[in-house]
PATORDO-815015 format. One record per residue (C-alpha): residue number from 1; residue in three letters; x, y, z. Coordinates in steps of 0.5 Angstrom, whole numbers, plus 500, padded with zeros to 3 digits. Example, Ala and Ser with C-alpha at 12.3 -4.5 7.8 and 13.67 -1.06 7.14 Angstrom:
2
+-----+---------+-----+-----+-----+
: num : residuo :   X :   Y :   Z :
+-----+---------+-----+-----+-----+
:   1 :     ALA : 525 : 491 : 516 :
:   2 :     SER : 527 : 498 : 514 :
+-----+---------+-----+-----+-----+
REM end
This chain:
282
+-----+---------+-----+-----+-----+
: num : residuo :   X :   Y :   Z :
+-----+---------+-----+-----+-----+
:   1 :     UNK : 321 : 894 : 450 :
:   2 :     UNK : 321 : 895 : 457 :
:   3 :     UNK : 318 : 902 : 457 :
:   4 :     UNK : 313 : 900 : 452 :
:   5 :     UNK : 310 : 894 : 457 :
:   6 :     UNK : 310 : 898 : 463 :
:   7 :     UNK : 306 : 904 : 459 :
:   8 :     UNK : 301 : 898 : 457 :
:   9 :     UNK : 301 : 896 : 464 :
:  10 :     UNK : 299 : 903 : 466 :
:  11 :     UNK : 294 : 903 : 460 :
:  12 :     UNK : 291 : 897 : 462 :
:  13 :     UNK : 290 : 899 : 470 :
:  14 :     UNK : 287 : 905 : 467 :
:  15 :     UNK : 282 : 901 : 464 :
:  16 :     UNK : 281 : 895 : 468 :
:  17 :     UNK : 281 : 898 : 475 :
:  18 :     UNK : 277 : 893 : 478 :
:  19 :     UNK : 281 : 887 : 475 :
:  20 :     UNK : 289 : 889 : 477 :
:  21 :     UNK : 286 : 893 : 484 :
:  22 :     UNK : 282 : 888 : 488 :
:  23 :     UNK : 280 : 889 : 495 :
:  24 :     UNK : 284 : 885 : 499 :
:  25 :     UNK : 277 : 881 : 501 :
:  26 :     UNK : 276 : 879 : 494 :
:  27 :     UNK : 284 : 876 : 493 :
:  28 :     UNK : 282 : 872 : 501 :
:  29 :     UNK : 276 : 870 : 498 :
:  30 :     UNK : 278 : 863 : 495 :
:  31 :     UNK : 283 : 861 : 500 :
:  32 :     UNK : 279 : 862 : 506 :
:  33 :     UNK : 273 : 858 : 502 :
:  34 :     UNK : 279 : 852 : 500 :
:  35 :     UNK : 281 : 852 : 508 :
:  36 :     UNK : 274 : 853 : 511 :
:  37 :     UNK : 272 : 846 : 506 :
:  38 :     UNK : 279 : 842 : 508 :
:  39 :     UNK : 276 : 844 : 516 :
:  40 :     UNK : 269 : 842 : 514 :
:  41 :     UNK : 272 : 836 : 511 :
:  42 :     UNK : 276 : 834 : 517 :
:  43 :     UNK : 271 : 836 : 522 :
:  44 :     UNK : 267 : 831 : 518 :
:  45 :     UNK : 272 : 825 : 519 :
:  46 :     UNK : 273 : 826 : 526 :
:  47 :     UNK : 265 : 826 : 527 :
:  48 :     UNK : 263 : 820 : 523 :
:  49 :     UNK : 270 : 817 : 527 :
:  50 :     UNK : 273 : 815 : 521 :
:  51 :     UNK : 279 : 811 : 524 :
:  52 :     UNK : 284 : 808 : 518 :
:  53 :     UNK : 287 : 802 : 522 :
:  54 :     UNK : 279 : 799 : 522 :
:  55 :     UNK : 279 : 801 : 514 :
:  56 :     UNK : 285 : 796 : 512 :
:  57 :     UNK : 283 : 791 : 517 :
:  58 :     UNK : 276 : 791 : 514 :
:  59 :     UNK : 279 : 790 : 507 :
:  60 :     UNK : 281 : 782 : 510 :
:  61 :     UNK : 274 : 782 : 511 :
:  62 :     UNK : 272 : 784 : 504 :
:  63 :     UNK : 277 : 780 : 501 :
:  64 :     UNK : 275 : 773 : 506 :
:  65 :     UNK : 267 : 775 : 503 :
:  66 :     UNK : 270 : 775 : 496 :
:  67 :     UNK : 273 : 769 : 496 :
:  68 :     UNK : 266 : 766 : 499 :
:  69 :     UNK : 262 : 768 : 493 :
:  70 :     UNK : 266 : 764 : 488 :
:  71 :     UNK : 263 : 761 : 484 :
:  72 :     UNK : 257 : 764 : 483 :
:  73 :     UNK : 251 : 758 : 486 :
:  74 :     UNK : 244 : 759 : 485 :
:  75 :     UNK : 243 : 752 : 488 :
:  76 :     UNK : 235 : 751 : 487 :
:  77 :     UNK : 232 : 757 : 487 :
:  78 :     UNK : 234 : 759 : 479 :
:  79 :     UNK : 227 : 760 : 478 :
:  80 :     UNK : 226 : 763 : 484 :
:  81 :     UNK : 231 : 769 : 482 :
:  82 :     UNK : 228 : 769 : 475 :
:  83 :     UNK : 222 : 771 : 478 :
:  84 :     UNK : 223 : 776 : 483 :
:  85 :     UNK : 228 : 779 : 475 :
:  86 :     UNK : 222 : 780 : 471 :
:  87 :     UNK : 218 : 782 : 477 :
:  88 :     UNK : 224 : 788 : 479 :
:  89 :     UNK : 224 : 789 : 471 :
:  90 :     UNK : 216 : 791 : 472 :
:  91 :     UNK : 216 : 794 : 477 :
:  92 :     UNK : 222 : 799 : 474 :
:  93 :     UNK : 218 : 799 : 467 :
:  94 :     UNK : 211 : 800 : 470 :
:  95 :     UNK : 213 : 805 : 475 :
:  96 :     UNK : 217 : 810 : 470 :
:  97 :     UNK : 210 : 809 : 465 :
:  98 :     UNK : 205 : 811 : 470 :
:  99 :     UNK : 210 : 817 : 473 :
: 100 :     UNK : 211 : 819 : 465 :
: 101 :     UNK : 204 : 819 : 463 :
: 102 :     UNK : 202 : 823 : 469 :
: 103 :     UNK : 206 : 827 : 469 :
: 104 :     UNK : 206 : 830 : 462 :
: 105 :     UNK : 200 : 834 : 464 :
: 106 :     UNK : 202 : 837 : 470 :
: 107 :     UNK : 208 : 839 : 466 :
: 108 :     UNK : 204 : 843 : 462 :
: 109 :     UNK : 201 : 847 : 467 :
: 110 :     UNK : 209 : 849 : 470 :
: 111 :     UNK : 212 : 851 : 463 :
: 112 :     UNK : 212 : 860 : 462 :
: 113 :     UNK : 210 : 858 : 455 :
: 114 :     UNK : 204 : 855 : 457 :
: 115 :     UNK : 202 : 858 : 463 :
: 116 :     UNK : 204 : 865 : 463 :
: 117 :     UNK : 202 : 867 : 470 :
: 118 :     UNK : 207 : 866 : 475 :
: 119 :     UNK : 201 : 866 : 481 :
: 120 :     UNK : 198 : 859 : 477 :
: 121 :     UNK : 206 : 855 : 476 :
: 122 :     UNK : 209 : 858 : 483 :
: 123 :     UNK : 205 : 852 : 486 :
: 124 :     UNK : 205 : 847 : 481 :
: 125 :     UNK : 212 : 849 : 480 :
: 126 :     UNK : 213 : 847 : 488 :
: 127 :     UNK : 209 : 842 : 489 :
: 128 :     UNK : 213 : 838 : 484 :
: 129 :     UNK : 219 : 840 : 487 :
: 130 :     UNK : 216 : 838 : 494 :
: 131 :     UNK : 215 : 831 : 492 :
: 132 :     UNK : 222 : 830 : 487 :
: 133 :     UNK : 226 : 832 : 493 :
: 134 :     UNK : 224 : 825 : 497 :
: 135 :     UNK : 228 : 820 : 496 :
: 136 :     UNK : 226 : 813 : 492 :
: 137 :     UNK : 227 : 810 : 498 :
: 138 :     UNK : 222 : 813 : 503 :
: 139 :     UNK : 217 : 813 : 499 :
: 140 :     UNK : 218 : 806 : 499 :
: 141 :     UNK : 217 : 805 : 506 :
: 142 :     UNK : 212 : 810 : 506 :
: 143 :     UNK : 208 : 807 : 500 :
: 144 :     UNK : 210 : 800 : 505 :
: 145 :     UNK : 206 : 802 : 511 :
: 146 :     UNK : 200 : 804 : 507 :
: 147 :     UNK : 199 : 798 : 502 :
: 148 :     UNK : 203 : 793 : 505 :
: 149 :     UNK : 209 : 789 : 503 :
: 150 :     UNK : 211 : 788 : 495 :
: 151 :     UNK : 212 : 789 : 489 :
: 152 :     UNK : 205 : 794 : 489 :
: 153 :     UNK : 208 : 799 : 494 :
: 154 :     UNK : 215 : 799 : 489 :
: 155 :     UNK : 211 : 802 : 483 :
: 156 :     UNK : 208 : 807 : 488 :
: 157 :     UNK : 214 : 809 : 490 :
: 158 :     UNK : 217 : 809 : 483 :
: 159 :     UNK : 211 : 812 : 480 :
: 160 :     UNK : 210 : 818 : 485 :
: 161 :     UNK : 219 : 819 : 486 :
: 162 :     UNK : 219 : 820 : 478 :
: 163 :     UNK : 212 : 824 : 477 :
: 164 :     UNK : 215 : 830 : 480 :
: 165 :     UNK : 223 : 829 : 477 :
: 166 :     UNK : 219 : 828 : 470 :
: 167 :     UNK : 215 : 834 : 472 :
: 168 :     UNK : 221 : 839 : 472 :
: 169 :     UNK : 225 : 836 : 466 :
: 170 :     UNK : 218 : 835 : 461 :
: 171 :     UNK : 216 : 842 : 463 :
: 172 :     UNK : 224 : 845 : 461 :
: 173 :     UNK : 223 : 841 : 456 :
: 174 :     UNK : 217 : 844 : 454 :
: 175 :     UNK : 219 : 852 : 455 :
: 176 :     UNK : 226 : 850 : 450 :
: 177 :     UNK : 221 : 849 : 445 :
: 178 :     UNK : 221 : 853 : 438 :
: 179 :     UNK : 216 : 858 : 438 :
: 180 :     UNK : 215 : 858 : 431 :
: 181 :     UNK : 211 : 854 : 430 :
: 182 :     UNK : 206 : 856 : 436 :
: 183 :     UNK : 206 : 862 : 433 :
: 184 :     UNK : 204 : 859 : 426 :
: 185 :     UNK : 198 : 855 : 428 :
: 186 :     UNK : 196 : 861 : 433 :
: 187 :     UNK : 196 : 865 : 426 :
: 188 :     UNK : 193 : 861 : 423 :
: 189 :     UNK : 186 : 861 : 427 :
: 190 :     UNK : 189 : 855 : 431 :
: 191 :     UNK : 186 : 855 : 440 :
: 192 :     UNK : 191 : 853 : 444 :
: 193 :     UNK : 190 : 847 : 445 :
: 194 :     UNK : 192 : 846 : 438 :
: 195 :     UNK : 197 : 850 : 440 :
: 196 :     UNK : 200 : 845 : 445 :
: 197 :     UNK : 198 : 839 : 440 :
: 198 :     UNK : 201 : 840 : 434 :
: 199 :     UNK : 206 : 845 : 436 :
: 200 :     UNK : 208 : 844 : 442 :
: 201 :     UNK : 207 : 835 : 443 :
: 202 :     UNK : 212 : 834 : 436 :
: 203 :     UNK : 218 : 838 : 437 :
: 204 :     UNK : 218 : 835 : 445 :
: 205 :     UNK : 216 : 828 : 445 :
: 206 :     UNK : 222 : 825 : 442 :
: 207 :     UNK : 226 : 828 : 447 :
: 208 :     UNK : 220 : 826 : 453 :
: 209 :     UNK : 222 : 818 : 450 :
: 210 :     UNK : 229 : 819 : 452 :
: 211 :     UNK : 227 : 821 : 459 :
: 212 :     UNK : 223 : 816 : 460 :
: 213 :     UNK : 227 : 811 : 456 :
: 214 :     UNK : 234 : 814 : 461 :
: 215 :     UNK : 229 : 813 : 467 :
: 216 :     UNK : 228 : 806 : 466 :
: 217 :     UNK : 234 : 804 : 466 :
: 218 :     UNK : 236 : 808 : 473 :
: 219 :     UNK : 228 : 806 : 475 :
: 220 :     UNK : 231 : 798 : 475 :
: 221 :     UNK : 238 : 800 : 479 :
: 222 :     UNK : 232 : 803 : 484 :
: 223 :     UNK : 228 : 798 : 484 :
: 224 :     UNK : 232 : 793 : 487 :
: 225 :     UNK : 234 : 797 : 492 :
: 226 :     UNK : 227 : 799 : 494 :
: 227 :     UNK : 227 : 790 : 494 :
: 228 :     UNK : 232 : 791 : 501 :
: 229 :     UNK : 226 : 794 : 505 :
: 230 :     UNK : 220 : 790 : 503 :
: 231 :     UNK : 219 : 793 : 496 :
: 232 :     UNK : 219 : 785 : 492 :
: 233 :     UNK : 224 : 784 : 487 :
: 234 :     UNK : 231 : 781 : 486 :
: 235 :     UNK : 233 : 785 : 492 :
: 236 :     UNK : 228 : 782 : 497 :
: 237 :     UNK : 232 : 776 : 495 :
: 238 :     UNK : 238 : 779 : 495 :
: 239 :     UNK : 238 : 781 : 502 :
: 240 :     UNK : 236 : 775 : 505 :
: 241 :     UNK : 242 : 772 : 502 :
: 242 :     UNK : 246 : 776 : 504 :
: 243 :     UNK : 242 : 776 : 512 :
: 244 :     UNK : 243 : 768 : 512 :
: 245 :     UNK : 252 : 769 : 509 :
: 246 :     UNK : 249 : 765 : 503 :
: 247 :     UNK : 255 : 769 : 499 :
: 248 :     UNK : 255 : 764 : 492 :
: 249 :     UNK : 247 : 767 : 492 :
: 250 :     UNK : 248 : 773 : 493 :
: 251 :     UNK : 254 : 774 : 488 :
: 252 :     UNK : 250 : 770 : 482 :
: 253 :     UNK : 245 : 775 : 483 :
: 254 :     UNK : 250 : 781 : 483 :
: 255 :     UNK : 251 : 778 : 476 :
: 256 :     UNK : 243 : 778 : 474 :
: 257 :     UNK : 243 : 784 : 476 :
: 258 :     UNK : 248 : 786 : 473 :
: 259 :     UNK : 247 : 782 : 466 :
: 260 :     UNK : 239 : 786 : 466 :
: 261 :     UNK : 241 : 793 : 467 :
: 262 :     UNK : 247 : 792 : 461 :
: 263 :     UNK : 242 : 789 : 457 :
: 264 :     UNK : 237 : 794 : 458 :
: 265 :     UNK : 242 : 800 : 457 :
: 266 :     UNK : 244 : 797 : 451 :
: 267 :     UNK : 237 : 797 : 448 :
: 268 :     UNK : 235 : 804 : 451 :
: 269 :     UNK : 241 : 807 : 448 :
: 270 :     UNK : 239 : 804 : 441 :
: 271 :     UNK : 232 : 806 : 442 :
: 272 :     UNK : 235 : 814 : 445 :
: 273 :     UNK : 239 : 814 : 438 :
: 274 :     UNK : 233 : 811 : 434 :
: 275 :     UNK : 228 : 817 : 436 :
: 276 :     UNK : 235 : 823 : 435 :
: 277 :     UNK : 235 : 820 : 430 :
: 278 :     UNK : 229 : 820 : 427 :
: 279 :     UNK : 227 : 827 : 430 :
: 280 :     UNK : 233 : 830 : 425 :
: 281 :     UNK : 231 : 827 : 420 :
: 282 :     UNK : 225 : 830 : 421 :
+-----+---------+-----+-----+-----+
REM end
């Protein structure tokens, strides 16, 4: 049994030489990446003066606020903060509407089943990428200083952060799609854009809706964010609160908050599972 197992092995060396005789550079290879990324991590640490004694002494801190918020107060401004709820809400739902509906279009010209020359996606492809790889929040500040305060520059800034994330997955979505029956109404005498209407648009708009729909959800978390720096919605409340310590304030608003984006990813959920649903079937 022994000498079978060693003439297998040889077999096996023979035949694999690349696996069982690795250069010595390829066996160091995983280590070194291990050492480099805990040196990083390390280095990291000590630069952004990581000190675990003021760690442990900020958590009385947090557990003195904590105390603070309880109960949840609203006082007098309930309708204040209901308000500035549904004015997050819109400008959550707004924002993704228009990016949506924008970007659709776009997202036609940067699929490889539509635009077959690289030379006429490669910018629309870049353009989109420039633009998603700006954060929600910057655009906020810069829509801020060009419309003003409020909830107006919350939806710009929604609109054009999403308008180019929904580029790259609608266009993704678009080249996913079954060719067959492009190529049946091609067959049939059909142009192109009956081409991308009755053989593209169905397969794909149910799986743009739960995007949309996802996205919405996000949008509304991003939203109250974009509030904190002058956006409008619950989070200029929020930040104002916590500005003056009215700390029962801000943990009743945590809880708003927290109540909208559960009921909107309950109801998203049940919308998504509608459409798959329905898609199925079809």
């Amino acid at each position: 049994m022994t000498r079978r197992q060693a003439v297998d092995t040889r077999e096996l060396r023979a035949r694999y030489p690349d696996v069982f005789d690795r250069p010595a550079s390829a066996r160091l290879a995983t280590p070194a990446m291990i050492v480099a990324a805990f040196a990083i991590l390390i280095y990291g640490l000590v630069d952004l003066d990581f000190s675990p004694s003021r760690f442990f002494a900020g958590l009385s801190q947090l557990g003195w606020i904590s105390l603070m918020m309880i109960p949840p107060d609203p006082g007098s401004s309930l309708p204040v903060y209901l308000k500035a709820l549904g004015e997050t809400l819109s400008i959550a739902l707004l924002g993704t509407t228009l990016a949506a509906v924008f970007a659709l279009p776009v997202s036609l010209l940067a699929a490889r089943n539509v635009v077959p020359s690289k030379l006429l996606r490669f910018p629309v492809r870049r353009v989109l990428d420039s633009i998603r790889g700006v954060d929600t929040l910057i655009w906020a500040l810069v829509w801020i200083n060009v419309v003003g305060l409020g909830p107006f520059a919350g939806v710009l800034a929604i609109a054009v952060s999403d308008f180019g994330a929904f580029g790259k997955l609608f266009s993704e979505a678009i080249e996913a799609a079954d060719q067959k029956q492009v190529e049946g109404i091609r067959a049939s005498g059909g142009s192109p854009l009956h081409e991308i209407r009755f053989g593209l648009l169905p397969q794909v708009l149910p799986v743009i809706a739960g995007q949309v729909l996802y996205f919405i959800e996000s949008n509304t978390r991003s939203a109250t964010i974009i509030g904190i720096v002058g956006a409008g919605g619950i989070g200029l409340q929020l930040a104002e609160q916590i500005r003056v310590l009215e700390w029962q304030k801000v943990s009743f608003l945590i809880l708003m908050i927290l109540v909208a984006v559960a009921a909107i990813d309950f109801i998203s959920g049940k919308l998504r599972f509608a459409i798959i649903g329905r898609r199925a079937v079809a």
